[in-house]
C-alpha positions in Angstrom: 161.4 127.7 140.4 158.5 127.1 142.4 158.2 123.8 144.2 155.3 124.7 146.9 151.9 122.5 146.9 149.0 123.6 148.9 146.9 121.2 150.4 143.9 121.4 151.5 141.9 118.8 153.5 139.0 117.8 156.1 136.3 115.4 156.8 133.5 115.0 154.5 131.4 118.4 154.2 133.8 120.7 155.8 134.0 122.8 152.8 137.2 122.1 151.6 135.8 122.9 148.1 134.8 126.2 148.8 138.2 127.3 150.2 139.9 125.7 147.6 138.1 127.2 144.9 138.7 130.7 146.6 142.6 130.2 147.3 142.7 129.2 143.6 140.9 132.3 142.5 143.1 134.2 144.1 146.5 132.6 143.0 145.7 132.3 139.8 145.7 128.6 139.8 144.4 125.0 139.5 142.5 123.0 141.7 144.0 118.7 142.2 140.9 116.9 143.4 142.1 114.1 145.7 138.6 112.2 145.7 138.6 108.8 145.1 134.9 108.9 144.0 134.7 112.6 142.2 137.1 111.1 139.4 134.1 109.2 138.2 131.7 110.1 135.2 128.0 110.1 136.5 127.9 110.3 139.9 128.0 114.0 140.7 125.3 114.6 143.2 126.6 111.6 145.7 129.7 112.5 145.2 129.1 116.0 145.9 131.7 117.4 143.2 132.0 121.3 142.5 129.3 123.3 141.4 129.4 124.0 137.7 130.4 127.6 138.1 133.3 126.5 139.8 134.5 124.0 137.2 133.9 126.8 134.6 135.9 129.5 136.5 139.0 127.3 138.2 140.7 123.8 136.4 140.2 120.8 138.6 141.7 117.7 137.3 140.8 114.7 138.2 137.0 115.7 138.2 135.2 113.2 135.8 138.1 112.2 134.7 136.9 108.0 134.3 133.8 106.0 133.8 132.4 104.4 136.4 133.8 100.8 135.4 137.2 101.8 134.8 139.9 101.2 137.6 141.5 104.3 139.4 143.9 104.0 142.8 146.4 106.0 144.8 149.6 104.8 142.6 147.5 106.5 139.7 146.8 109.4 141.6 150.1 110.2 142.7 152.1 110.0 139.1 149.5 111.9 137.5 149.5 114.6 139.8 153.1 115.0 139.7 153.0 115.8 135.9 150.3 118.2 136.6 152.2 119.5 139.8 156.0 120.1 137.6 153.6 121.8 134.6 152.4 124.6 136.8 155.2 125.1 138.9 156.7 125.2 135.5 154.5 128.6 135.3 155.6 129.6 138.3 151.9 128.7 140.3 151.4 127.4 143.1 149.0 123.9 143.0 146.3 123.2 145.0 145.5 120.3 146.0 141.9 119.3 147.9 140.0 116.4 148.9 139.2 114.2 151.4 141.1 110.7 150.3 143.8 110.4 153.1 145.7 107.6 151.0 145.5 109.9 148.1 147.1 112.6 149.7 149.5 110.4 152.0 150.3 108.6 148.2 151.4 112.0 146.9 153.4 113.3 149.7 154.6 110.2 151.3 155.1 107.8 148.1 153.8 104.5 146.7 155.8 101.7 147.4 156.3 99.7 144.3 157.6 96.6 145.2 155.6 93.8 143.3 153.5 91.4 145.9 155.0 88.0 146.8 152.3 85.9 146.4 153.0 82.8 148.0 153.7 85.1 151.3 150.7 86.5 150.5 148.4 83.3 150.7 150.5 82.5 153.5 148.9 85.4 155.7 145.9 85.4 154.2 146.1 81.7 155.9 146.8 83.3 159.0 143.8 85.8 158.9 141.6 83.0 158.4 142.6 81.1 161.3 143.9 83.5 163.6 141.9 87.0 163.0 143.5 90.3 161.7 145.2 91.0 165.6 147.3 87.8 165.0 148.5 89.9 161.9 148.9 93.4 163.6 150.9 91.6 166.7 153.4 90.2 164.1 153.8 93.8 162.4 154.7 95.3 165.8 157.5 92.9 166.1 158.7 94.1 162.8 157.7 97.5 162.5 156.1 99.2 165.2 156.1 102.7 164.0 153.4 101.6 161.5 152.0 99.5 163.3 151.0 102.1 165.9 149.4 103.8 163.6 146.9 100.7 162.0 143.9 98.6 163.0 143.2 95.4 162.8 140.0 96.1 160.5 142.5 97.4 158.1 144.2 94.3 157.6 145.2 94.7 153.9 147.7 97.7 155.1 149.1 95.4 157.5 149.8 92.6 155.4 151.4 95.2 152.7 153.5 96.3 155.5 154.5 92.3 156.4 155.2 91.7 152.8 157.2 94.9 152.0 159.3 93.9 155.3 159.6 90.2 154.3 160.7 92.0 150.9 162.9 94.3 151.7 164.1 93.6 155.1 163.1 97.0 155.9 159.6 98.6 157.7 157.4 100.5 155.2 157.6 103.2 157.5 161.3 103.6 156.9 161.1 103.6 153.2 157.8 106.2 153.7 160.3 108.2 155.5 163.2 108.0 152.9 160.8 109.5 150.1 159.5 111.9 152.2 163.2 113.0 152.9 163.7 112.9 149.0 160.5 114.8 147.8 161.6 117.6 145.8 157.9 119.3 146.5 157.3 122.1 149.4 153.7 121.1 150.7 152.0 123.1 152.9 148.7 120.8 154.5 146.0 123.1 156.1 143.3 121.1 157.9 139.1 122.3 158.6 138.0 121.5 161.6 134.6 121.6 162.8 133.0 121.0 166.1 131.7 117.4 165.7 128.2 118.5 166.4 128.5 121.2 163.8 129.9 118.9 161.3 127.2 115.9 161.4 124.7 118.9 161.4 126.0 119.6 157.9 126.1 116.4 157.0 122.7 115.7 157.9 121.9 118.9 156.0 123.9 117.9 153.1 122.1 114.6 152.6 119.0 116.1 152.6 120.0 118.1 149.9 121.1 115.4 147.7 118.3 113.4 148.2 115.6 116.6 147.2 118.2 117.4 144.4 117.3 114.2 142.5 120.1 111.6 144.1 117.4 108.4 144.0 117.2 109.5 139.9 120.4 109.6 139.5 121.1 106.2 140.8 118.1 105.0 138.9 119.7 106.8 135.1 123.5 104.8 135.9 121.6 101.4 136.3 119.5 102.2 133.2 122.2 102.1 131.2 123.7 99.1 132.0 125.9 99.9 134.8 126.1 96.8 137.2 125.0 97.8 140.9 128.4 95.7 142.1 130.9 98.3 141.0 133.4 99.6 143.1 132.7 102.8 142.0 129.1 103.0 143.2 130.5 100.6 146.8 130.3 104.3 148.5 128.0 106.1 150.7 125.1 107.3 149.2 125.2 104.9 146.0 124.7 101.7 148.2 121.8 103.0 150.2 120.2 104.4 147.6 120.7 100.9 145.5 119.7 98.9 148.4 116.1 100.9 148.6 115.8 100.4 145.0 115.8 97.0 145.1 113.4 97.3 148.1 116.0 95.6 150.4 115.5 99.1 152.7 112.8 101.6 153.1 113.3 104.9 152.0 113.5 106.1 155.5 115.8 103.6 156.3 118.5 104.6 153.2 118.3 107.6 154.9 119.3 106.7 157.9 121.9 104.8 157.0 123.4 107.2 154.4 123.8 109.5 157.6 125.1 107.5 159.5 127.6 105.7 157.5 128.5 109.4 156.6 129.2 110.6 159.8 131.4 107.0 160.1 133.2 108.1 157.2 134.1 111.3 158.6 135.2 110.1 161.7 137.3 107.5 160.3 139.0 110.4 158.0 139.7 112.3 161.3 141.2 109.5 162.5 143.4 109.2 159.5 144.6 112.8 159.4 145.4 113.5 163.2 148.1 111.5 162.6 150.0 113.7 160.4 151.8 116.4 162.4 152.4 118.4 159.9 148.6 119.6 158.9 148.2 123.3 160.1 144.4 122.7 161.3 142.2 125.8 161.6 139.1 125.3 164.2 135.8 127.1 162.2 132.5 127.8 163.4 130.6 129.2 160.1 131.1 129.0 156.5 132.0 133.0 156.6 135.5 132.3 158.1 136.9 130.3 154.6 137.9 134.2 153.9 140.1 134.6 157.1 141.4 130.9 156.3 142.6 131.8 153.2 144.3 135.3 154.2 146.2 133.1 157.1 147.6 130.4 153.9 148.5 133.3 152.1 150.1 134.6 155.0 151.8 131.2 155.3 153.0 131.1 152.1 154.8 134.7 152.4 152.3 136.5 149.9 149.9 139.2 150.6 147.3 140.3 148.9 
């Protein structure tokens, strides 16, 4: 039976969407959304989820799947996909999975730990964060477990007390146990990777911003808080939503949200760069215009063994 998973990934405003939606037209298949922010009700145009033609013509799940104060996270994610993964390799497609969440995508292919938090050892570095600064925190991991601590910063200082607590839990480093479901993963993924020249890419983000902004973004922020929906969610705690709240409540200048929603974006995408060059395994494919997704998508097919 069929056990392959396509994935397919980039930084923010690659067009992942675009050559997911076309590889999905052409296998006859569904599309996974791995986007930690699409899964929400109401915020479509900062969120930049498929056009509507799209959703009409290819499944995505995952896309408005929750309201915006309902709780959502990679352990989710992960066992949800897998029922939807098993019922279409039940049909004998091929899944496709696309988005831009690293630790959605690392959740499905690597695992999620479930080992419940020890929370006196938890207050315990929390302590030590206080005191000491996250570096204190990173220093101890690379006693313990270098592997992942190579790969970690000290701003992300939740990971690296997850890792301390699953080694002070287990005796082993998370990266071990990440390697030992990866070795037990009864899926055949196949990770392809957009790449765009950096000056390209914040070209199109800049581009893309000022899209969402003339395509009614400031209204749309205005309709959630209408009804009710408290600014402070962790929902709208994304790029785009917390400008665009913090001009509305004439914190910022219009000119200024812009700015900063730029910016952050091009932050964002840099930091999911950062995340993906780390996994050896993503087959990335250098573009230069939005009329190469075709050539992409002959070279996965060719990857896969099919033709058209």
């Amino acid at each position: 039976m069929e056990n392959r998973v396509i994935i397919i990934l980039g930084p923010t405003a690659s067009g992942k969407t675009d050559l997911a939606f076309e590889l999905a037209q052409k296998l006859n298949t569904e599309i996974i959304s791995a986007d930690s922010r699409q899964v929400y009700k109401r915020i479509d145009i900062g969120a930049a989820k498929p056009p509507a033609e799209y959703l009409e013509l290819v499944k995505h799940w995952f896309i408005n799947s929750i309201e915006l104060d309902e709780a959502f996270d990679a352990g989710m994610f992960e066992s949800q996909s897998k029922v939807i993964i098993d019922n279409l390799h039940s049909q004998n497609k091929i899944p496709i999975v696309c988005g831009g969440s690293g630790l959605y995508i690392q959740a499905l292919t690597d695992g999620i730990i479930d080992i419940p938090p020890d929370e006196r050892y938890r207050k315990e570095l929390h302590r030590l964060l206080n005191e000491s600064g996250p570096e204190c925190l990173l220093q101890r991991l690379q006693k313990v477990d270098p592997v992942s601590a190579q790969s970690m910063i000290p701003q992300n200082y939740k990971r690296i007390i997850r890792a301390l607590e699953v080694f002070h839990l287990t005796g082993k480093p998370i990266s071990e146990i990440h390697d030992e479901q990866t070795k037990s993963n009864k899926y055949d993924f196949h990770m392809f990777g957009i790449n765009w020249a950096r000056e390209i890419l914040y070209d199109r983000i800049n581009h893309r911003i000022n899209k969402m902004l003339d395509n009614g973004l400031i209204e749309e922020v205005e309709n959630i808080l209408a009804l009710g929906y408290s600014s402070k969610l962790n929902s709208l705690n994304t790029v785009g939503y917390k400008e665009i709240i913090s001009f509305l409540k004439r914190e910022i200048t219009f000119d200024m949200a812009t700015h900063l929603i730029k910016r952050n974006s091009r932050h964002y995408a840099k930091r999911q760069m950062t995340w993906f060059n780390k996994n050896p395994l993503i087959q990335w494919h250098n573009i230069s215009s939005s009329d190469e997704y075709s050539a992409i998508a002959n070279l996965v097919y060719s990857d896969l063994g099919l033709s058209e």
